[in-house]
Each structure stands twice: as structure tokens, then as C-alpha cells.
C-alpha positions, 0 to 999 in steps of 0.5 A: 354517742348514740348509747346514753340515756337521759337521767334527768330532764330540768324544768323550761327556763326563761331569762327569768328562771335560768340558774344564775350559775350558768352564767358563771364559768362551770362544768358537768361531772365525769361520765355526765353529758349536757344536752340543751334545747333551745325552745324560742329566742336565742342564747349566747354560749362559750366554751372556755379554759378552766380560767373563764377564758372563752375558747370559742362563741355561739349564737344557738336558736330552735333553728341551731340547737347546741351540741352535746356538752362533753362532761368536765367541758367549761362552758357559759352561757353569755347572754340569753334573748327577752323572749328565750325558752330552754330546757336542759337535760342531763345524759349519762352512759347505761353502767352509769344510769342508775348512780347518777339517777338516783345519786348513788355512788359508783358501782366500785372501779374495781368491779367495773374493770373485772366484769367484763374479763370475768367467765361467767355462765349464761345463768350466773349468780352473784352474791353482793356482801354489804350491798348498801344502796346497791352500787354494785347490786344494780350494775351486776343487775343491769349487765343480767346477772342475778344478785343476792343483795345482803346487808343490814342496813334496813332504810338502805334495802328499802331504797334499793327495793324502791328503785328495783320496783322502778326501774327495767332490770335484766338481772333478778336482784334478791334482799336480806337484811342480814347483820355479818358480825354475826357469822362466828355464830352461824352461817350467813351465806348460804349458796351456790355463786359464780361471783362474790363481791365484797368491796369497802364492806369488811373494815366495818365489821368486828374484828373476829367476823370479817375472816369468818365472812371471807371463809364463808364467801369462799365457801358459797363460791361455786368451782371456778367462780371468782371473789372480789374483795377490797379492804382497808389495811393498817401497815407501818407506812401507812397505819390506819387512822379510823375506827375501823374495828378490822383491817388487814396486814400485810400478806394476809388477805392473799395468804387466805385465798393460797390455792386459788388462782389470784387475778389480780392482788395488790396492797397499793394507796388508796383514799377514802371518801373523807377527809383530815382536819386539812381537808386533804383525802385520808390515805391508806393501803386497800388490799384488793383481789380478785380470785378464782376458785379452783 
């Protein structure tokens, strides 16, 4: 795993100031590796199920440091010697660097699976339509792709602004704080771009702007370039229960795009990053499509 980088590094522990919850049977998230350092003194470390039972034991010094933990491994420490000094870092893959650094989101799944199937130019540009903190800015960033990053949550470019200052990116990313709903009034996207994401951004637009925002990505999308849109839908087997003032029917988002080549398009399931009274995900169909432009 010689491509992860180090996120975030803890401060030295001894048996006094290690985390009580290390002794207690737990796990890193999914796409987080753990990487512990044993300073002085020794430790006592299982592997174990999702029960607590232990799957296998060691004794780890400065002599015998401890392997990578795998991320969602169970793990605890047992025991730890009078005289231990350790420190802990955390370790990610690079797509995932800045999420897990700066506690964002993910960039959206379906932006990390087409990226890679995209024919991009050595130049090309991509509009971020709804940026937010920049989940899907960053990682196009990142992959030396120069980005528009558009929104009108204004604490949200300041943020995004902080970390393109502090960070190394390969891609120049560029922010305006624009307000879409405004776009049966004007154009807003103005441009020449290979590729136009807009993922969970149109369902939080007013109900006339969001088609007027798709006809204006489309519009901005260079011949052969390719539109990326995931929406929330409200259909008779799985009506909308949140205030989203749009969503899409049935049919109707692909039937925007008909003349274009449809990558990839379905009205599956999908859940939102909430939860009902029950606290069970709320389900709801996303339509989702990737197009290229003729």
C-alpha cells in the first residue's frame, strides 16, 4: 500500500492518556488505515470478530512495531506496559485524502466510477454545479482537471477556498457564489466544459429553475463532453416524503437529454443521508445519467 497518504497523526500516548476506547473492541471507517508506532514499552493487541472475540494476539514493541490495521478490521488494545509511549496515525488512498482530512463527504460514487471511463482532452474543464464544500471540485482538482466551482452558500466557498490555499492541487479550482434559482431570469453557466457535474444539487432548487439549470449545463457543455446529474424522483412507488420543492418523474430527466448518447441512466432506489422517525435511511428513487454530447 505503498500509495496512502498520512491524513492525520495523534498526539503520543502513554497508559495514562491512551483513549479508553481503544480497549474496547472497535474499528477504522471504510477506505481509513491505522498505523501505530510503538515509541517505548510494549503493548498487548488482538484481532478479533465483530463479537470481541479475539482471532489472534501480540506483544508489539519499538522492536516489533504493528502492521497496518485494514480499515473495518475489529481490533483492541489488551494491555499496555507502565512505561508505553505510542502514537497513532491515520492513512487513507489520495481519491479519498481530502475527505477524510477535512471531514467532508465523499466525492459522489457515481463521479468516482465514471471519471476514470470519461474521454477527457489533456486540458479539460469541468463545471461543479452546486459545489458545496467541494467533494467532487477537490477530487476532479486532485485527478488535474480544472474546475468551476459554483454555489451559493457563501461560508461553504470560504471553506473550499481555505483548503485549495492549503493544499497541493493539480487542477486550477475557480469559485462563484451564484444562486441557481435565478436562472429563469439569466444565464448563469457560461462556458466551454468537457464535463458538468451536478450531483443531489437540482431537488433543492425551485421547481421552475432546476430544467432551466440542465438546459443551461447543456448548453455550456462542449461537442463530446459529458453531463453527470443524480436527482432525487417522486414516483407512485416511492413518492417523496421531503420538502424538495423539484423532483424528477418518470422518463423525464432521460427524455431532456434525447439525442445524446446515455452512458449510463437508471431510476433505481436510493437513500438519503437521513433518517425517518424509525431512524431507518429514507428511500427514494435517484435518477441518475451520464451523457455525452453529440
Amino acid at each position: 500500500m505503498n500509495n496512502l497518504i498520512i491524513y492525520k497523526t495523534m498526539p503520543e500516548w502513554t497508559p495514562d492518556t491512551l483513549p479508553k476506547g481503544f480497549l474496547h473492541n472497535h474499528h477504522t471507517q471504510e477506505g481509513t488505515w491505522a498505523k501505530l508506532e510503538i515509541l517505548q514499552g510494549s503493548l498487548d493487541f488482538a484481532l478479533t470478530d465483530a463479537d470481541g472475540n479475539p482471532l489472534e494476539t501480540f506483544t508489539f514493541s519499538p522492536e516489533r512495531q504493528p502492521p497496518l490495521i485494514e480499515p473495518k478490521q475489529w481490533h483492541r488494545i489488551v494491555s499496555a506496559s507502565a512505561d508505553l509511549r505510542c502514537q497513532l496515525r491515520f492513512l487513507t488512498t489520495p481519491d479519498l485524502y481530502i475527505a477524510k482530512k477535512y471531514k467532508l463527504r465523499q466525492p459522489h460514487s457515481e463521479l468516482v466510477e465514471a471519471l476514470p471511463r470519461l474521454d477527457l482532452p489533456a486540458n479539460a474543464r469541468a463545471l461543479d454545479v452546486g459545489c458545496g464544500r467541494g467533494r467532487n471540485s477537490l477530487y476532479l482538482g486532485f485527478n488535474g482537471i480544472d474546475v468551476d466551482a459554483i454555489d451559493r452558500n457563501r461560508e461553504a466557498l470560504q471553506e473550499l477556498a481555505e483548503i485549495i490555499a492549503a493544499e497541493s492541487i493539480k487542477g486550477q479550482i475557480t469559485l462563484t457564489e451564484t444562486d441557481f434559482n435565478q436562472a429563469p431570469q439569466q444565464t448563469l453557466i457560461q462556458g466551454h466544459y468537457h464535463l458538468v457535474v451536478c450531483t443531489v444539487v437540482l431537488m433543492f432548487l425551485n421547481a421552475d429553475a432546476a430544467p432551466e439549470v440542465v438546459r443551461q449545463m447543456q448548453a455550456a457543455t462542449a461537442p463530446g463532453g459529458y453531463n453527470l446529474i443524480v436527482c432525487a424522483m417522486d414516483t407512485d412507488d416511492y413518492p417523496c416524503t421531503q420538502p424538495f420543492p423539484f423532483t424528477f418523474g418518470e422518463g423525464e430527466l432521460s427524455a431532456m437529454y434525447q439525442g445524446w448518447e446515455l452512458l449510463k441512466y437508471n431510476e433505481n432506489p436510493g437513500h438519503l443521508h437521513k433518517s425517518d422517525a424509525e431512524g431507518k435511511p429514507i428511500a427514494l428513487r435517484f435518477a441518475t445519467l451520464l451523457a455525452r454530447k453529440p
